[in-house]
C-alpha positions as a Python dict, from the first residue, in 0.01 Angstrom:
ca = {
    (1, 'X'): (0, 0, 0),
    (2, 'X'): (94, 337, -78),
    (3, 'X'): (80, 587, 267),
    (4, 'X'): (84, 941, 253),
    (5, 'X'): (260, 1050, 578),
    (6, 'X'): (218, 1416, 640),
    (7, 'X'): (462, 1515, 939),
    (8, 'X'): (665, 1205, 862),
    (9, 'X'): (1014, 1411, 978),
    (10, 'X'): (903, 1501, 1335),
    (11, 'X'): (989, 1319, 1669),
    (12, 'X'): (706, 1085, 1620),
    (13, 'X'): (724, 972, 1242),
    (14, 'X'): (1097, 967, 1315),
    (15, 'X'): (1029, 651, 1558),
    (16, 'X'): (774, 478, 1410),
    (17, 'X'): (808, 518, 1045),
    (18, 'X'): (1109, 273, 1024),
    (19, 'X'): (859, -21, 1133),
    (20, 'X'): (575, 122, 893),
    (21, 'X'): (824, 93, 589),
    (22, 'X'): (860, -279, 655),
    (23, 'X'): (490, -307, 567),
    (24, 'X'): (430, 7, 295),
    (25, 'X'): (590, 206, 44),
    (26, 'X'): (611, 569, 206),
    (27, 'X'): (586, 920, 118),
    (28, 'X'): (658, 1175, 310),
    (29, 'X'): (514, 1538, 301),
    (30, 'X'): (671, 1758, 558),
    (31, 'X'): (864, 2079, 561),
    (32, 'X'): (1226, 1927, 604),
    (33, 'X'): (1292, 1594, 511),
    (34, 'X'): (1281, 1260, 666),
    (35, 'X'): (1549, 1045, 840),
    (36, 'X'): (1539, 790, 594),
    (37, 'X'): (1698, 889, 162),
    (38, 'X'): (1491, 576, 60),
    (39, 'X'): (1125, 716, 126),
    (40, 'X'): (981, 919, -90),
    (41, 'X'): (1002, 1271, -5),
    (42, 'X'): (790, 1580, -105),
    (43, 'X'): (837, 1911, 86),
    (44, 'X'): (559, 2094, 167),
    (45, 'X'): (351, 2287, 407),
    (46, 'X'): (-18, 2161, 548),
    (47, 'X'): (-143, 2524, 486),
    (48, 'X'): (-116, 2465, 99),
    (49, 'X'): (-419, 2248, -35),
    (50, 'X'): (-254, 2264, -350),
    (51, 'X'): (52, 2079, -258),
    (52, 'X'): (-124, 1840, -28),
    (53, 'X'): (-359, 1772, -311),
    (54, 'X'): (-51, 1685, -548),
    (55, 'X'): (95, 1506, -259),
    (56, 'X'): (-165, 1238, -228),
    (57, 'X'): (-201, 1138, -598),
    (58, 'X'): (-158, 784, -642),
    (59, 'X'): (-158, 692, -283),
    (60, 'X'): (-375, 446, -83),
    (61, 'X'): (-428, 592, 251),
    (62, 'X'): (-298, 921, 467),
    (63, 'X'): (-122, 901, 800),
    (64, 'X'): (-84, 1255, 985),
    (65, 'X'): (154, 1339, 1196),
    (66, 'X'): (222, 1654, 1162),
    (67, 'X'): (304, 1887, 1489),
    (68, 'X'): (315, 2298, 1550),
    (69, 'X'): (508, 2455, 1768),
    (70, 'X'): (566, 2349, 2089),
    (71, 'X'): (621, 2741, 2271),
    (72, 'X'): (241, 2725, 2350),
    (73, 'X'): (247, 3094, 2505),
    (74, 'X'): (411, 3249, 2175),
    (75, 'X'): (241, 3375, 1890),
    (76, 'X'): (405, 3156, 1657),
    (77, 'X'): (305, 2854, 1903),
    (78, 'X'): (-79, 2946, 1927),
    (79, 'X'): (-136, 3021, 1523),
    (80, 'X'): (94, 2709, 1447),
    (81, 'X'): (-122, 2458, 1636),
    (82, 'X'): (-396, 2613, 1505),
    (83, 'X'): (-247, 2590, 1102),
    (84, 'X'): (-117, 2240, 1218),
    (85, 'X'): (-371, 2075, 1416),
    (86, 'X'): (-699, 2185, 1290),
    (87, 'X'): (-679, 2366, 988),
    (88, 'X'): (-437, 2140, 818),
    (89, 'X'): (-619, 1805, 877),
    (90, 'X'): (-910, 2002, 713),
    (91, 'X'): (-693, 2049, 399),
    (92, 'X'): (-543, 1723, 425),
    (93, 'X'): (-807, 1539, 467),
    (94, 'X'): (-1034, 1770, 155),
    (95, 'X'): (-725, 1642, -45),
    (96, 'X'): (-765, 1287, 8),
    (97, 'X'): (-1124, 1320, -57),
    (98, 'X'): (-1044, 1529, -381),
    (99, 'X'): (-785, 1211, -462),
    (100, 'X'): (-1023, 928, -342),
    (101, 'X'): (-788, 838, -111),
    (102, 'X'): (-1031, 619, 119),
    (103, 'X'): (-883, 600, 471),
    (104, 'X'): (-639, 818, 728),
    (105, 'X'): (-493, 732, 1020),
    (106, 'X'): (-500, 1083, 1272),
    (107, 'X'): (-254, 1036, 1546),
    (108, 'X'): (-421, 1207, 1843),
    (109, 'X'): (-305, 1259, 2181),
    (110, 'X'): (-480, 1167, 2554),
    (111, 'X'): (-409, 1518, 2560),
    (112, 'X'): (-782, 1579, 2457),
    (113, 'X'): (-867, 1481, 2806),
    (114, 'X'): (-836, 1818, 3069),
    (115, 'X'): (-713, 1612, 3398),
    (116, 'X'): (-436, 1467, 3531),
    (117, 'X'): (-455, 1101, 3318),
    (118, 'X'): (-263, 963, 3657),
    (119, 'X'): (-551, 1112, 3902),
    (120, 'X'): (-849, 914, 3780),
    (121, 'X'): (-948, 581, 3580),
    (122, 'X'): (-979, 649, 3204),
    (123, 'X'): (-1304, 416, 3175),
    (124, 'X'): (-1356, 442, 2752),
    (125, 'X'): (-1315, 662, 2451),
    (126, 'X'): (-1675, 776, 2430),
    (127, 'X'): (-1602, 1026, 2716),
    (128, 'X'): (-1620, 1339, 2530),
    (129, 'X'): (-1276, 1502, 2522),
    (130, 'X'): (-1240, 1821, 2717),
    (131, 'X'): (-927, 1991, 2716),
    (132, 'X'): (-918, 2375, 2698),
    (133, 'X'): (-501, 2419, 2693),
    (134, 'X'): (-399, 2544, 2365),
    (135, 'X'): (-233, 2151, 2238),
    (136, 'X'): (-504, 1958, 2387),
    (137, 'X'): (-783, 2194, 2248),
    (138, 'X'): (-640, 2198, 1907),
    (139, 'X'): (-618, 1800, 1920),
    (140, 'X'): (-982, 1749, 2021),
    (141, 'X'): (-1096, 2003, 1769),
    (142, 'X'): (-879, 1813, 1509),
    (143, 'X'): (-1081, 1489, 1587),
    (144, 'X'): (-1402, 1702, 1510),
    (145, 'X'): (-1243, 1750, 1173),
    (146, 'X'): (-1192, 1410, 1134),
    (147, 'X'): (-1543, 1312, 1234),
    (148, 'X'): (-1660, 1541, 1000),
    (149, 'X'): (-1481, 1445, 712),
    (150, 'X'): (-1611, 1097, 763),
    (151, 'X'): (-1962, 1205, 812),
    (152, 'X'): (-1931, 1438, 468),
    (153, 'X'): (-1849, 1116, 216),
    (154, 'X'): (-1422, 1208, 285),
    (155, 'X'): (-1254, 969, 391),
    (156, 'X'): (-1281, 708, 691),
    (157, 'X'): (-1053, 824, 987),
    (158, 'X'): (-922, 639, 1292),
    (159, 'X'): (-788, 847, 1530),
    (160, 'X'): (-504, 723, 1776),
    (161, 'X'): (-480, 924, 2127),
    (162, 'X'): (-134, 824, 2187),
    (163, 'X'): (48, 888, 2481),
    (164, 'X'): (412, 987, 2546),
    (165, 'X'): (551, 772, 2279),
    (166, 'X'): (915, 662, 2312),
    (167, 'X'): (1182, 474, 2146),
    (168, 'X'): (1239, 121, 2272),
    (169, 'X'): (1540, 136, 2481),
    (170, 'X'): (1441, 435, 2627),
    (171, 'X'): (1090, 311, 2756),
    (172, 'X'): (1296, 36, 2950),
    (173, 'X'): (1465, 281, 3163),
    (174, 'X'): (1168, 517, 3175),
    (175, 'X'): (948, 221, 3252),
    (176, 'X'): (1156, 80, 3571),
    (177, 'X'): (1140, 419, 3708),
    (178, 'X'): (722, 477, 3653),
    (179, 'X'): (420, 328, 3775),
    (180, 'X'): (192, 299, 3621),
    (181, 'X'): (364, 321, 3268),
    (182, 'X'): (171, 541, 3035),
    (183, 'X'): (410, 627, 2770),
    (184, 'X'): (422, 388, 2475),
    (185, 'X'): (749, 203, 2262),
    (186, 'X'): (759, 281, 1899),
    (187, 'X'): (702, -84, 1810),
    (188, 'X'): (360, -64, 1986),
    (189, 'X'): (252, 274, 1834),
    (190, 'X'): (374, 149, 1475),
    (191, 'X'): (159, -192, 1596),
    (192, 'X'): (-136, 45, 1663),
    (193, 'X'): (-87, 258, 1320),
    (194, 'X'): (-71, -59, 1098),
    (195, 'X'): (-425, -167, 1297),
    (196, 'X'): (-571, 170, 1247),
    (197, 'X'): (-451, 148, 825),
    (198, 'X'): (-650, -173, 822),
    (199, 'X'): (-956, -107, 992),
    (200, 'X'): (-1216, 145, 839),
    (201, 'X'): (-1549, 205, 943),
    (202, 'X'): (-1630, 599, 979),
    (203, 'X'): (-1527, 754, 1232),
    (204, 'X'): (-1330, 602, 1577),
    (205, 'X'): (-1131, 739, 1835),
    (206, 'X'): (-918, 476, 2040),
    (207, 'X'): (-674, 521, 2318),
    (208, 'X'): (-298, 370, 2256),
    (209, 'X'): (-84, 373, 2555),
    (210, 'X'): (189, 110, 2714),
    (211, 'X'): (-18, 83, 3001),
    (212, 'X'): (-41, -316, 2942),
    (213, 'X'): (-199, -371, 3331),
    (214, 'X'): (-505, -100, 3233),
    (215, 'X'): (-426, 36, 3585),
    (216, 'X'): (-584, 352, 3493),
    (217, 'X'): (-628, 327, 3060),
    (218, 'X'): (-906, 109, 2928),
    (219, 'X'): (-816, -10, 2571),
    (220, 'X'): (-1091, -275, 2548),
    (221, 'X'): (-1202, -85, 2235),
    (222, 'X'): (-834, -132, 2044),
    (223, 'X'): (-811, -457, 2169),
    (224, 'X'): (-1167, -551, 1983),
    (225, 'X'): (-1146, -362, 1677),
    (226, 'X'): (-810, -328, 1608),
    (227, 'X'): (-654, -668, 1769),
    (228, 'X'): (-431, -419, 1922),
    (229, 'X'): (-293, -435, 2296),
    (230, 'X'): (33, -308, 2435),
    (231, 'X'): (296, -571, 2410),
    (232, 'X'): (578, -387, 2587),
    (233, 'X'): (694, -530, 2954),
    (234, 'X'): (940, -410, 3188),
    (235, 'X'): (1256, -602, 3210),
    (236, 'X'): (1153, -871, 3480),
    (237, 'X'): (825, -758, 3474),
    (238, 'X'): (563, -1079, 3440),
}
């Protein structure tokens, strides 16, 4: 399959998209380019329907990644999230409909959710997202996007409300030193993306995290629709 990943050169597409080129050919839309010379690369800014439009020709399914600015109090940080997280998975997601492009993968964040995720269970994703801080707010208003696009004959979208996704090794050692574990490996987030490519029925929301005990995230919904569960264990762990 052919996978348009817009935002494929940021910290996220830079851990996963490795594992997803074991499975699809790749091409990357993003505003630098990606770690890997062997994907295909098209530079480009979400803002540009144009481009995005061009971008997707030919391809199979979208995968967005993209991020804005992470100075949250700035200017630049407020109208970047804003271009990034809401007004570009508009465009994006007008361009796969303008390209027949059939499916997207969002990836979301548990950010949508206002409170402290360690302070209270997380019972299922049809608790309506609620967070009013500028990343969080953008995310949740992103997902309205996506529901809408899927509603309005564009694309179907599965959003992924990952959380605090981290290279392999470096979940070990944060993983030893946390409990409960939240943040996710790479290998399980690229597990959860291939899931998400695969399954396609409107609109769905579902909540990826390494919290494999469900001490506080309930991810009964991946686990049924998607065959997806976090595989990661702590060294020793049972």
């Amino acid at each position: 399959m052919k996978l348009l990943v817009i935002g494929g050169a940021g910290y996220v597409g830079g851990l996963v998209l490795p594992l997803l080129a074991e499975h699809h050919a790749l091409r990357v839309f993003d505003r630098q380019p990606p770690a890997s010379a062997d994907w295909e690369y098209l530079p480009g800014d979400v803002s540009d329907l144009d481009a995005l439009t061009r971008a997707g020709a030919g391809c199979d399914a979208l995968l967005y990644m993209a991020m804005g600015d992470k100075n949250y109090a700035t200017t630049l940080g407020i109208t970047s999230n804003f271009d990034v997280n809401v007004k570009g998975v508009y465009l994006a997601l007008e361009a796969a409909r303008r390209n027949g492009v059939p499916h997207a993968v969002y990836a979301s964040s548990m950010s949508v959710y206002e409170y402290n995720l360690e302070d209270r269970r997380h019972m299922a994703e049809d608790l309506p997202p609620d967070a009013s801080g500028l990343y969080g707010l953008t995310k949740r208003l992103g997902e309205e996007v996506c529901r809408n696009a899927a509603r309005s004959g564009g694309p179907s979208v599965n959003a992924l409300r990952l959380y605090l996704p981290m290279a392999d090794d470096d979940w070990q050692a944060y993983a030893r030193e946390h409990a409960p574990t939240f943040a996710t490996t790479a290998a399980d987030v690229a597990r959860a993306v291939l899931a998400a490519l695969s399954y396609r029925d409107g609109f769905q929301a579902f909540t990826i995290t390494g919290d494999y005990a469900e001490q506080h995230m309930l991810m009964e919904k991946a686990r049924r629709l998607l065959g997806w569960a976090p595989l990661a264990r702590p060294h020793g762990a049972g």
